[in-house]
C-alpha positions in Angstrom: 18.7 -70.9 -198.5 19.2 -68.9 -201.7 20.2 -65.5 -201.2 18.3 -63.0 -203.6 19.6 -59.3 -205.2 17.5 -57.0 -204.8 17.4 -53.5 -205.4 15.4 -50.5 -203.6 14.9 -47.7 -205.5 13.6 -44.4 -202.7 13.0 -41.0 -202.3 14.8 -41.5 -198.6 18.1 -42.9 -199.8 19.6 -40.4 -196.8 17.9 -42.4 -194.2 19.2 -45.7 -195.5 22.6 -44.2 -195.0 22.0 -44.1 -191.2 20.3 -40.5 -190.7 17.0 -42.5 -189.7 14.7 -39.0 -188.6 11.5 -39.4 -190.8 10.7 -43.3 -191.8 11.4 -45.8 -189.5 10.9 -48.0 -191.3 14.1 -48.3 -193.1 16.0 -49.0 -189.3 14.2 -52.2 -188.8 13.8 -53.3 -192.4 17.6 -53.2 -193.2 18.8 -55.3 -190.6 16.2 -58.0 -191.7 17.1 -57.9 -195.5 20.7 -58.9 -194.6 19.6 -62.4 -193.8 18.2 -63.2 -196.7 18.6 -60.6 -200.0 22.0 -58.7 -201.4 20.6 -55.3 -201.5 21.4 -52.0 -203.3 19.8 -48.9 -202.0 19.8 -45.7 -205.0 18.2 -42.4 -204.8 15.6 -40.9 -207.7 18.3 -40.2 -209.9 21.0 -42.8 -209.6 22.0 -45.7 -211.5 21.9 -49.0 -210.1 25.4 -50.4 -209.2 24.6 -53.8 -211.0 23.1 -55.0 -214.4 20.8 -57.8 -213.1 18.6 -58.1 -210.0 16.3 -60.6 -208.7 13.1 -57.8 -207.2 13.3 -54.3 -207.6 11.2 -52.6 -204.7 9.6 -49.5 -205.2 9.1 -46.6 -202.4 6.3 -44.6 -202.5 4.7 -43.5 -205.8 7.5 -40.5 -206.2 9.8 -43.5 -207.3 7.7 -45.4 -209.1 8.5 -44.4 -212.9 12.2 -45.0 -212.3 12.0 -48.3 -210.4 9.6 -49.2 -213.3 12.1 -48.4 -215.9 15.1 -50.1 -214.1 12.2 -53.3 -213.7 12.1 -53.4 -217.2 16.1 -53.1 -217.9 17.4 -55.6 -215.2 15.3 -58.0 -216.1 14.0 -58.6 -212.7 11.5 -61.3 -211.5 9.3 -59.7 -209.1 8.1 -56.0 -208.8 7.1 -55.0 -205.6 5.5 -50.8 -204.7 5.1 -49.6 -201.6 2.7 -47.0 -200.7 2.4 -44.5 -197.5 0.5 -42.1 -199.3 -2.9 -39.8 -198.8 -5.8 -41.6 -200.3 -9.5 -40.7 -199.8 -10.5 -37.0 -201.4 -13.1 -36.6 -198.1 -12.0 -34.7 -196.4 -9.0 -33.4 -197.7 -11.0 -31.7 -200.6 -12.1 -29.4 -197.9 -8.6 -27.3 -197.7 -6.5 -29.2 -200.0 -7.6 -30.4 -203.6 -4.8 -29.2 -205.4 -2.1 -31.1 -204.2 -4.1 -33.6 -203.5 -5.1 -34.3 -206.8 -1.7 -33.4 -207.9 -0.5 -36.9 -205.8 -3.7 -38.6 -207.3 -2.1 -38.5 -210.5 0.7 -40.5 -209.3 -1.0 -43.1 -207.5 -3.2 -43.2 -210.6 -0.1 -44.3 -212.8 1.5 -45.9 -210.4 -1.5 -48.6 -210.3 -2.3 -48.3 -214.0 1.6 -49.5 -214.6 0.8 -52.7 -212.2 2.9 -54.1 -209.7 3.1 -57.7 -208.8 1.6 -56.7 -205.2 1.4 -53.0 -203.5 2.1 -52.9 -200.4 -0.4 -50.2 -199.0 0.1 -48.8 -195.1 -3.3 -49.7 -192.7 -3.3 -46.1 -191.4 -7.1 -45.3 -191.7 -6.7 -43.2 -194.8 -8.1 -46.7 -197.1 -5.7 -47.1 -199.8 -7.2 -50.4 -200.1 -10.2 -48.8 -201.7 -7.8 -47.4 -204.5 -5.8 -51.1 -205.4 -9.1 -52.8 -205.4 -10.9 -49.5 -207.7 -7.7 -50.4 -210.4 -7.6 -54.5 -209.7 -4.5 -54.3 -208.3 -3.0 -57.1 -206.1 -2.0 -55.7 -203.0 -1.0 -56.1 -198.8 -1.7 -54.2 -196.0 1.3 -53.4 -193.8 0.2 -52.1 -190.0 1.5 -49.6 -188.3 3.3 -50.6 -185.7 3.7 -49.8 -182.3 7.8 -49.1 -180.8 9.7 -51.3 -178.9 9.9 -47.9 -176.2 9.3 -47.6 -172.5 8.7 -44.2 -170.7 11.3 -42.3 -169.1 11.2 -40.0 -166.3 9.3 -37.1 -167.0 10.6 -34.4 -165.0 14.1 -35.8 -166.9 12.4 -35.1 -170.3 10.9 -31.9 -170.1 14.7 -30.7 -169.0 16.0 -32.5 -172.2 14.2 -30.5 -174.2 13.8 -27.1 -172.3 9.8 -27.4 -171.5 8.3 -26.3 -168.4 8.8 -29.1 -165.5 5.1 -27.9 -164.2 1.9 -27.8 -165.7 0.2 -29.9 -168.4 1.7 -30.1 -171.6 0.3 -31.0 -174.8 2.2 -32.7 -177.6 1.9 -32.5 -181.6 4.5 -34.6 -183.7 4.5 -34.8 -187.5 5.0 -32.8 -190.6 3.6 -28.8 -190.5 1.7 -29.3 -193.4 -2.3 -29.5 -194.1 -2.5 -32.8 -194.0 -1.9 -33.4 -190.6 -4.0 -30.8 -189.9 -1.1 -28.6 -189.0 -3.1 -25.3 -190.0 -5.6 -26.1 -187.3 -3.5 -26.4 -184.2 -3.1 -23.1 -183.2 -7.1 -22.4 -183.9 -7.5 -25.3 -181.4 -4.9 -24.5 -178.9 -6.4 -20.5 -178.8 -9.9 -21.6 -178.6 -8.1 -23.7 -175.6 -7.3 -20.4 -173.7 -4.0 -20.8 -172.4 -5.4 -23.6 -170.0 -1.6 -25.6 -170.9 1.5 -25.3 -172.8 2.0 -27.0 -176.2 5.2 -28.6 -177.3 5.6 -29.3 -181.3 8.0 -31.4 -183.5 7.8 -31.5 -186.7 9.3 -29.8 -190.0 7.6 -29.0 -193.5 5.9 -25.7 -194.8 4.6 -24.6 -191.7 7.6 -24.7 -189.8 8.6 -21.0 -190.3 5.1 -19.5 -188.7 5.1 -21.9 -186.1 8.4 -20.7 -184.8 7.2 -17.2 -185.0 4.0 -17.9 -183.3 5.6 -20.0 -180.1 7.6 -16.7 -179.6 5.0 -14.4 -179.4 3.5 -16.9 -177.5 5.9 -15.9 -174.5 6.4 -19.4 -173.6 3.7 -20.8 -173.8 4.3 -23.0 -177.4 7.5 -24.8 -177.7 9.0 -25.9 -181.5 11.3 -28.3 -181.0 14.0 -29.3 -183.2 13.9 -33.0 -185.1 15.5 -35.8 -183.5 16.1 -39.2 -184.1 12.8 -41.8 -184.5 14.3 -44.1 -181.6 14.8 -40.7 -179.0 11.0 -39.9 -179.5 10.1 -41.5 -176.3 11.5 -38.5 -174.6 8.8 -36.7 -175.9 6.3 -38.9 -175.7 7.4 -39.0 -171.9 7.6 -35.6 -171.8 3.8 -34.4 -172.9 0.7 -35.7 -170.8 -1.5 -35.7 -173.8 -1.1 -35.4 -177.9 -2.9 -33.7 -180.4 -3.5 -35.4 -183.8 -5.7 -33.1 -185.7 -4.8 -35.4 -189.2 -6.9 -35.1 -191.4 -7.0 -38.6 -193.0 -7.0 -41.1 -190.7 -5.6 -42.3 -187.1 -4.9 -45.7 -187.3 -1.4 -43.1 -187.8 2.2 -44.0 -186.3 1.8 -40.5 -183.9 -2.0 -42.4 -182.3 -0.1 -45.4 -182.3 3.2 -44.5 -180.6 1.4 -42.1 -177.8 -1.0 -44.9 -177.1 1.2 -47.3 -176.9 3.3 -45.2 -174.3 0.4 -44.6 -172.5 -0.9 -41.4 -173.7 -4.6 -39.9 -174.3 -5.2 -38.6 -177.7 -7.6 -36.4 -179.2 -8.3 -36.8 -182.9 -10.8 -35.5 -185.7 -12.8 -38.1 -186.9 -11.1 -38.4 -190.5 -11.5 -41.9 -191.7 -11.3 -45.0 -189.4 -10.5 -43.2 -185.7 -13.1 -45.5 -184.4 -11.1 -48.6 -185.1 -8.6 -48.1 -182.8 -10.1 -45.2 -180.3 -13.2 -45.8 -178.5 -14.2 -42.2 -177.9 -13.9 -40.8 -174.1 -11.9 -44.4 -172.7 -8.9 -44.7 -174.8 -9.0 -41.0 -176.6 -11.5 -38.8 -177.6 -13.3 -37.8 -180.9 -14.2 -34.6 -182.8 -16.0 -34.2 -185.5 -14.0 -33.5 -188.7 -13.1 -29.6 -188.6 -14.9 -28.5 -185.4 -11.9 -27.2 -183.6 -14.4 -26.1 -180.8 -14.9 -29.7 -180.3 -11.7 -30.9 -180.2 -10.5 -27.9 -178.2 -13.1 -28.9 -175.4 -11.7 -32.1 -175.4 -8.0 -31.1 -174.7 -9.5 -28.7 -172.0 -10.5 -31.7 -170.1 -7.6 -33.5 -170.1 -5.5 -30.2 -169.4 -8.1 -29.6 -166.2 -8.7 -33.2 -165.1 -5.3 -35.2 -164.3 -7.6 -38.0 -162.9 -9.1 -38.0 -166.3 -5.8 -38.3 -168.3 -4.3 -41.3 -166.0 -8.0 -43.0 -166.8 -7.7 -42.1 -170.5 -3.7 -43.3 -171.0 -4.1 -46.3 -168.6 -7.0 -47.7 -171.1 -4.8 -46.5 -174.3 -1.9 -48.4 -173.0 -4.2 -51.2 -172.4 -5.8 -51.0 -176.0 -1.9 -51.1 -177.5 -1.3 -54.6 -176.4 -3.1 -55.9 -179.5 -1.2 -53.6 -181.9 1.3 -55.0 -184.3 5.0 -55.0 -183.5 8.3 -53.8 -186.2 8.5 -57.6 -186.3 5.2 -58.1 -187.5 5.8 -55.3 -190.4 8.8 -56.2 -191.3 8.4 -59.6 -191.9 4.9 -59.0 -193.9 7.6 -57.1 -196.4 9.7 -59.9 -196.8 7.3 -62.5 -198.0 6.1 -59.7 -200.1 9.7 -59.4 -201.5 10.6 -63.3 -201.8 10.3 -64.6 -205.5 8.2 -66.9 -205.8 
């Protein structure tokens, strides 16, 4: 079999290195590409290594004007974009038009400058809508769920310095508004004090989170970044997670905690429903009512009989989720020249 060049041009160059802490992704696709491409991996303002490749792969819209240009100069055969972005203005526009439209602009010329297919994450948040708005070919890649089992949890609360009694809630993702970051500790006051919340993350937010958990007394922990592949230790550690995104929750967080067994409580955003049938496998609040979701954390604090119920049918519901396998291989036949 032919082995092709390719080139990736990404914003997460770092990651590709080996420091794998925010995108997945890259772990599992780079050991698959070595079986069938030669592969170059630059950053947004390097210069590719070789004059001539066979696909140039784009990630994320941030990269797309340079991996178009370098399309264009290397003479490349196929041109392939992949998308994780924020799509759908509702309800977003809410608390966050400004950047928002500020990424619109680059989705809008990524898909006006064409692609031979976009490959578009199935998180809820309907990029679909988008490719088929501009005509634009495109594939859907799931999110998958991780190849992780449980451990102990009295051994992973100590691991990361939480309480070894008491419920313990869990919120994993980027401090930002769109994950609904600026709503948590609304929801865990209106809560009142009924468990402890544990919190990974980084972005914006990250500052007044740190000095809210230590007025808090002990009561909200901010824990530091770790590797993708140790986040089963905190998913072990928390009987419950809080996803307050505000986009959709077919996300990698849902997926992961119910995969492992976890309830989740979400907003309603776009597409919960397809994956959480509300008061079995999770629970449902409507978009912005952090009263609602707030009651529905309270039950799971109060009720342990509840939560087994809830995670035991989550677990149950992850069996039909996609594996890494699955993603990664729908990537490589989108790579392939024809």
């Amino acid at each position: 079999m032919r082995r092709f060049s390719l080139l990736i041009v990404t914003p997460w160059k770092e990651e590709w290195d080996g420091r794998v802490f925010r995108f997945p992704e890259v772990k599992y696709l780079s050991r698959a590409l070595k079986e069938s491409f030669d592969y170059d991996v630059i950053g947004l303002k390097e210069r590719p290594p070789r004059g001539d490749y066979d696909v140039v792969f784009v990630q994320s819209e941030i990269a797309y004007k340079r991996g178009r240009d370098i399309y264009r100069s290397v003479g490349a055969k196929r041109f392939v974009v992949a998308i994780y972005g924020v799509f759908e203005y509702f309800p977003l526009r809410k608390v966050f038009t400004p950047l928002h439209r500020w990424r619109y602009r680059r989705f809008d010329r990524a898909f006006k400058g064409g692609a031979d297919v976009f490959l578009i994450t199935d998180d809820g948040s309907k990029g679909e809508v988008l490719a088929q708005r501009y005509g634009q070919p495109f594939i859907l890649l799931p999110v998958p769920k991780p190849p992780w089992r449980r451990v102990d949890r009295l051994e992973a609360r100590e691991r990361l310095g939480l309480p070894r009694n008491g419920p313990v809630a869990g919120f994993a993702g980027a401090l930002n508004k769109l994950k609904g970051a600026h709503l948590l500790r609304e929801i865990y006051e209106r809560a009142r004090g009924v468990y402890k919340l544990a919190v990974i993350g980084y972005g914006p937010m990250l500052g007044e989170f740190e000095r809210w958990a230590k007025r808090t007394g002990g009561r909200v922990f901010v824990l530091p970044p770790f590797p993708h592949e140790d986040m089963a230790v905190f998913y072990s550690a928390v009987d419950f997670v809080l996803a307050p995104y505000l986009y959709g929750n077919k996300t990698a967080v849902v997926v992961e905690a119910m995969s492992l067994g976890l309830p989740v409580v979400v907003f309603q955003a776009h597409s919960s429903d397809e994956i959480i049938r509300h008061g079995w496998n999770g629970f449902i609040a409507r978009n912005f009512d952090t009263d609602e979701f707030a009651h529905y954390t309270v039950r799971l604090a109060t009720d342990p009989i509840l939560r087994e119920s809830v995670g035991e049918s989550a677990k149950i519901s992850s069996e039909g989720f996609p594996t890494w396998d699955h993603r990664v291989s729908t990537i490589l036949q989108a790579l392939l020249p024809a």
